[in-house]
N, C-alpha and C positions, 0 to 999 in steps of 0.2 A: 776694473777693480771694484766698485759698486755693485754690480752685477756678481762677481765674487760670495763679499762680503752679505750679501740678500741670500743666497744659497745657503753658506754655513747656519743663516738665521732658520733656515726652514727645514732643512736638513734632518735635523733631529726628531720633528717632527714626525718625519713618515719615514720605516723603515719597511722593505720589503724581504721576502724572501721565498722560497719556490710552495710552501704551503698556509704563510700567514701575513698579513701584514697588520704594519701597527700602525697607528695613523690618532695622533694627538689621545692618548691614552685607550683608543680602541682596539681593541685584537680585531680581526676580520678573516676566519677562517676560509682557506679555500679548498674547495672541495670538484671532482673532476671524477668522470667513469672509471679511469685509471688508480685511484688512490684507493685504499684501503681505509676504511672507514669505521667506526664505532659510537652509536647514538648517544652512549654515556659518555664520548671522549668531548662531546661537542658544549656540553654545560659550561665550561670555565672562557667559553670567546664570548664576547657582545654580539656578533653577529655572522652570517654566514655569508660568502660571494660561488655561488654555484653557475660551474660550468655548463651551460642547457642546452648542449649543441647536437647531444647524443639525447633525442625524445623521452624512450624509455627510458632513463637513467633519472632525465629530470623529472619524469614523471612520479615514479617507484621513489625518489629521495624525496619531493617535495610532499608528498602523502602521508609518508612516514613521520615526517617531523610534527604537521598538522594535525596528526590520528593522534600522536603521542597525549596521554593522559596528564602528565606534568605541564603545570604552564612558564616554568623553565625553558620548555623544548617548542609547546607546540605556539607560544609567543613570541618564540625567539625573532629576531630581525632575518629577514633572507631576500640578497638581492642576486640577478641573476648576470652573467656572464654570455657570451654569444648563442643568445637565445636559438630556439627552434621556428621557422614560422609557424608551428601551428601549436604553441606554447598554451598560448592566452588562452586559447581555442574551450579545453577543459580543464584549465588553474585559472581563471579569472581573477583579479582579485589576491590568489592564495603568494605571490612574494611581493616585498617593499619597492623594487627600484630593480633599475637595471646598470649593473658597471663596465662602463666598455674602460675607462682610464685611469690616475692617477688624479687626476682634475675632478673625479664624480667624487673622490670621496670627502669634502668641504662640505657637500648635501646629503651625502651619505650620514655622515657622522649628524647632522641634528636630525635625519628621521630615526636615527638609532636610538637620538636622550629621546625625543617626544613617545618613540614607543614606550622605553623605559620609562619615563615619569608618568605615562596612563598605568602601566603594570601594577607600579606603587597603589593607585586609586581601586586596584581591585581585590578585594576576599574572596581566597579559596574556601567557598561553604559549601557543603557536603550537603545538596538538596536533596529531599525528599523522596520526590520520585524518580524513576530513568528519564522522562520526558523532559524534567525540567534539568537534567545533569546536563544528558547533550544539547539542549538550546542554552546554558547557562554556559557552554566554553564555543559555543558560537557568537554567542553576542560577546564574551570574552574579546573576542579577535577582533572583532571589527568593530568595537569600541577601542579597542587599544591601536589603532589605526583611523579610525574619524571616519570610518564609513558606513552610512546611512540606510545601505541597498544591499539587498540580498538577492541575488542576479542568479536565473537560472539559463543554463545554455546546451544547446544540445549536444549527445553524444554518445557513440556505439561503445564507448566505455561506461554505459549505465544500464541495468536492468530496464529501463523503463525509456530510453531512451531521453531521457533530460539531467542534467547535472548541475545540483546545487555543491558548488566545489569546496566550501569547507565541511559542510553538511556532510556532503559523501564523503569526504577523506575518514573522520571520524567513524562513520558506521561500518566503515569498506564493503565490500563486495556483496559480506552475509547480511547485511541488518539494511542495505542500503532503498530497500521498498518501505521501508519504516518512515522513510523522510519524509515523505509528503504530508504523512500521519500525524508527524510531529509540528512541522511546519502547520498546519489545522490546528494544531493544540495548541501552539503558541502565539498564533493568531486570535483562538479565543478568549487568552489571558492578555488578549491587552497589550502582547510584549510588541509585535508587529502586527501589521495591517499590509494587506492583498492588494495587489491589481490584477484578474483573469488576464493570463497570455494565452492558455492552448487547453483544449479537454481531448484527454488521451482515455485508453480503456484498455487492463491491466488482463492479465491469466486470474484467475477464480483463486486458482491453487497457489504460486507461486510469485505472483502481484507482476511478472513478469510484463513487457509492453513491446517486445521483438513477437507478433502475432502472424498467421499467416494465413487468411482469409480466403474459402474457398467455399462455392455452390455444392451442396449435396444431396444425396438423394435423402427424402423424407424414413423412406425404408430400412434401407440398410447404411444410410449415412457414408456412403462411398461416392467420390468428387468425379469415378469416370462413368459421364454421361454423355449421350448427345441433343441435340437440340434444334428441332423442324419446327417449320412454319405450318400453322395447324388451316387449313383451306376449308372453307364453306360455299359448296355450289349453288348456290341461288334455283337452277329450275327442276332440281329434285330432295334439295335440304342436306344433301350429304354433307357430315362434317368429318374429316379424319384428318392424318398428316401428309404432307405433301409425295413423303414416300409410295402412298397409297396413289397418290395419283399421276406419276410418272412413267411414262412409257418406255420396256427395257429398251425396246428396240429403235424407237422414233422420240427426235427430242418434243415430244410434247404432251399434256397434259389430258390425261382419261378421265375419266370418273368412272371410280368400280363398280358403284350403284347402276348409274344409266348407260355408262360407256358414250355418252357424250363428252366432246372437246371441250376443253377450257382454253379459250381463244385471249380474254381479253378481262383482266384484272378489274373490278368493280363493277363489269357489266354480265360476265356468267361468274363471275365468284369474287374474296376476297381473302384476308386473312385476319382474320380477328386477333388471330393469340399466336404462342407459341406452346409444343407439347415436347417434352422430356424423354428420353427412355434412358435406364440404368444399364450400364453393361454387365451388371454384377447381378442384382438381381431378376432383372427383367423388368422390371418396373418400367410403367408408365405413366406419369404424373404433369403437371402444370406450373405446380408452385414448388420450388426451390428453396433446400433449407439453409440459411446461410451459418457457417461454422468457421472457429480461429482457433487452428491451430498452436500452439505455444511453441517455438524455438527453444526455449531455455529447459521447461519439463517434459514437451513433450504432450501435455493436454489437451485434446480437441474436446469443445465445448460450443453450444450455440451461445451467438452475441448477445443476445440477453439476457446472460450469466454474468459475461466481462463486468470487471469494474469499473466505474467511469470516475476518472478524478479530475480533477480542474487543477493544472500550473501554472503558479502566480509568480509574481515579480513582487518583494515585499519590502515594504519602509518599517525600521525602525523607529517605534515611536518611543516619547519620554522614558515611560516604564520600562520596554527591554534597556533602553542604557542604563537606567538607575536598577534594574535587574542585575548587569553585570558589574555595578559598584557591591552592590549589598545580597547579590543574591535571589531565585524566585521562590517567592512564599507561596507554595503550591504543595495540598494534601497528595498521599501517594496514589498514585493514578490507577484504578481499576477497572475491569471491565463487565461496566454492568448494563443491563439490559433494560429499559422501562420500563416499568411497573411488576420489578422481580425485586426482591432482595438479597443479597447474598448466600447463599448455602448453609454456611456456616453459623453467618448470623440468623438464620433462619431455626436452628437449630435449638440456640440461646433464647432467640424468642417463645419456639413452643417450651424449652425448660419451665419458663416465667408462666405461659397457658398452665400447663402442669400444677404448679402450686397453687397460682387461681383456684385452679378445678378443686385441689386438694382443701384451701380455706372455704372456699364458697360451694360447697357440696350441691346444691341444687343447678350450679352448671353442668352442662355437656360440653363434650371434647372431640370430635372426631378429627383423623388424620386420612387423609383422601390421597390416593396416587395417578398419576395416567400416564402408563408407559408405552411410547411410540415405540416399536419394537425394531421394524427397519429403515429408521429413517436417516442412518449410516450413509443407505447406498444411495438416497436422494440427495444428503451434503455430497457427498462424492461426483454426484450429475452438475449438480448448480453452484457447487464452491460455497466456501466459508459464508464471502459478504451475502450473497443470495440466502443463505442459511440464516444468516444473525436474521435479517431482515422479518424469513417467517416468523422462528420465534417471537419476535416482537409482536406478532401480529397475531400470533397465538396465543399469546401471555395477554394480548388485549383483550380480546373474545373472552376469557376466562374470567380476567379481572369484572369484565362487563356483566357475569352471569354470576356473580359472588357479592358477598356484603361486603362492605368497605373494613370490614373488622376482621377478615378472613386473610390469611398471609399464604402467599404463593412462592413458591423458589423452583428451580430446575438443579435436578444433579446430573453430569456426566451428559450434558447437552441432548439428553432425550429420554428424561424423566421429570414428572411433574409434579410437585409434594404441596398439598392442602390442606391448613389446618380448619376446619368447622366449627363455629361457636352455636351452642344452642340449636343445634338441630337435628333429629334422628336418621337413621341409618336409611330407611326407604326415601325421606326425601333427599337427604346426598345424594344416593345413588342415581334418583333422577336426575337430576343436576349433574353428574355424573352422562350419564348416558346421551345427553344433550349435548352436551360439549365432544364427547366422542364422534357423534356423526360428523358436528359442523366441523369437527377439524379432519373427519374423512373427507367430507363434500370439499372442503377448501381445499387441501390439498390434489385432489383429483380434478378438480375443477380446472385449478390454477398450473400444473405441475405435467403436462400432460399424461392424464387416466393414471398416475404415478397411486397405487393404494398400497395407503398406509397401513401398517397392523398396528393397531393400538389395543390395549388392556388395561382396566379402570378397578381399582377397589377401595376399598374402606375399613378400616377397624376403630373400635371405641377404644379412648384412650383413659387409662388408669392408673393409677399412682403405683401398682406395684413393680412396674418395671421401670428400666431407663431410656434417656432416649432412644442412644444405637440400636438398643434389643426391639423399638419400635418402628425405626427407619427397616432393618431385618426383617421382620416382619410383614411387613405393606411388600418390599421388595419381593418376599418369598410369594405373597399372593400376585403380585405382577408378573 
């Protein structure tokens, strides 16, 4: 009778039924491979109980919610049902709980208020740049959850083979070589902090890390080779390959030169090395060029092009949590180069040289160019990051051989725009022609024998034109 009477009490409490239950004022959607589903039908439950028995379903469902741009969706509470073993594997982290009964929902329901009353403690603020958008709805998440670590784990579902799983859910498939970049960038604001786990090395082209490493020929860069043991006869100096010294007929070792036997390994000869021969081209060679292929694009490149990036294991510190209460106060992020200025703003600057020149008539003005003509097809050999790297290292040499009052900028990544204070057209040019060689010599130098075509000029700048008609110009003599 007691027993009874305790039933009617709880009763009302928890009502179930084949797609939702309710459970002390929570709805608790459930969701299965089998049901028919729609991501705006799911806003009005507190929380979600997904079936995760069929891998890809909980995969492709749990990503979706997480990606979702609204923190409505991608906050929501989500606990799982007869998981997959290999669940955790790449969603770490990404649902609340797991429901096997009727019993779990008592714990269920207060991780549902505590998520909901962190939600309340956050502003949806519209940051500044991309960078700080996606780390501001990732620290979103795992501050509305109490958790401190942002765990990467491996996985043939990632370009690069590592999986930060809310990170990646948000970027998906296309943007998902951006995370590391990002994760860097919100490490250097302070929001998180690193521990090195692993250094991996990306595709040039495609940031890709599925690579496929193989010995080539220096030549013609083709992987079918073979490879002998290179023999040195001691009492006539013959050095060749072992081919050379085998007898077709008798298994033993001639020498071509003396047609003496080689009997006895370190006392009539040895072998010092080893020698190559190509089957493609014929080549014969010693040293082996090593090259990675890309599975994702398709790019064969030598490894010291690859990108090398370092995967960390990251704490959230103070500032990311007070980040995802109020937001990150970060300028929009651009990509600039040291000791360049922007283009544009480069542009605005000579306007301002121009009027100088115009009030202060006893200055000079000159506008200096140096255009790399193919240097296209050397970014195309060494990839982007190899690429930003020279520039940099170009724009230094230059800064180095200019006045500190001299402003430098690149257009269209292989042109070079100088503006000159006070100084005539012969000595530019010099200055000019210096910097031409040394960035022939470096490039050839560093780039194997890669030569550059570059073209350098100058025109005197006057008030009666504009600027475009001056960039025009310079261009037309380059």
């Amino acid at each position: 009778m007691e027993k009874n009477r305790l039933f009617k009490k709880i009763t009302p409490l928890l009502k179930i039924d084949s797609a939702v239950i309710e459970f002390e004022k929570l709805n608790f959607k459930k969701i299965n491979v089998n049901k028919v589903w729609h991501i705006e039908q799911l806003i009005g439950y507190d929380a979600i109980i997904l079936d995760a028995s069929n891998l890809e379903f909980a995969r492709y469902f749990i990503n979706t919610i997480r990606s979702h741009h609204n923190t409505e969706y991608y906050l929501k509470p989500l606990f799982i049902y007869k998981p997959h073993p290999l669940l955790d594997i790449d969603l770490h982290n990404m649902y609340d709980g797991e429901y096997t009964s009727e019993k779990d929902l008592p714990e269920m329901k207060q991780i549902v208020w505590d998520i909901f009353l962190k939600t309340t403690e956050i502003e949806d603020v519209l940051s500044l740049s991309y960078e700080a958008q996606i780390i501001k709805r990732v620290l979103n998440y795992f501050y509305t959850r109490g958790i401190n670590e942002i765990y990467c784990t491996k996985s043939t579902f990632s370009n690069y083979g590592y999986v930060y799983p809310m990170l990646n859910a948000i970027l998906k498939e296309d943007g998902e070589s951006k995370g590391l970049d990002l994760l860097e960038w919100a490490e250097q604001e302070g929001l998180i902090t690193g521990k090195f786990h692993e250094r991996i090395y990306l595709c040039n082209k495609c940031s890709g890390g599925f690579l496929s490493f193989r010995e080539v020929c220096p030549s013609c860069h083709s992987s079918d080779s073979n490879t002998e043991d290179l023999v040195h006869h001691f009492p006539c100096a013959y050095i060749g390959p072992m081919s050379d010294f085998e007898d077709q007929y008798e298994n033993e070792l001639n020498c071509p030169k003396c047609n003496k036997n080689l009997r006895h390994i370190g006392v009539d000869y040895d072998k010092p090395s080893v020698i190559h021969h190509c089957n493609q081209c014929k080549a014969d060679f010693q040293d082996l060029l090593v090259h990675a292929k890309c599975i994702c694009c398709g790019v064969d490149t030598e490894v010291q092009f690859l990108i090398p990036k370092k995967v960390k294991k990251y704490e959230i510190m103070k500032k990311g949590k007070l980040a995802a209460i109020s937001g990150i106060l970060a300028s929009e992020s651009q990509k600039i180069i040291p000791n360049m200025i922007r283009f544009d703003t480069f542009k605005i600057m000579l306007q301002h040289e121009i009027y100088k020149v115009k009030y202060y008539k006893e200055s000079a003005l000159l506008l200096s160019g140096i255009h790399l003509n193919n240097l296209y097809e050397l970014q195309q050999k060494i990839g982007r990051h190899a690429y930003d790297r020279l520039i940099h290292d170009l724009l230094t040499e230059v800064k180095n051989m200019l006045k500190s009052i001299d402003l430098v900028s690149i257009d269209n990544d292989d042109t070079l725009f100088i503006t000159v204070l006070d100084a005539d057209i012969q000595e530019t040019n010099d200055i000019l022609l210096k910097i031409k060689t040394l960035f022939t010599v470096l490039i050839y130098d560093n780039f194997k024998k890669f030569e550059v075509d570059i073209k350098v000029a100058t025109i005197d700048i006057t008030t009666d034109n504009n600027i475009e008609d001056y960039i025009k110009l310079l261009k037309k003599e380059l």
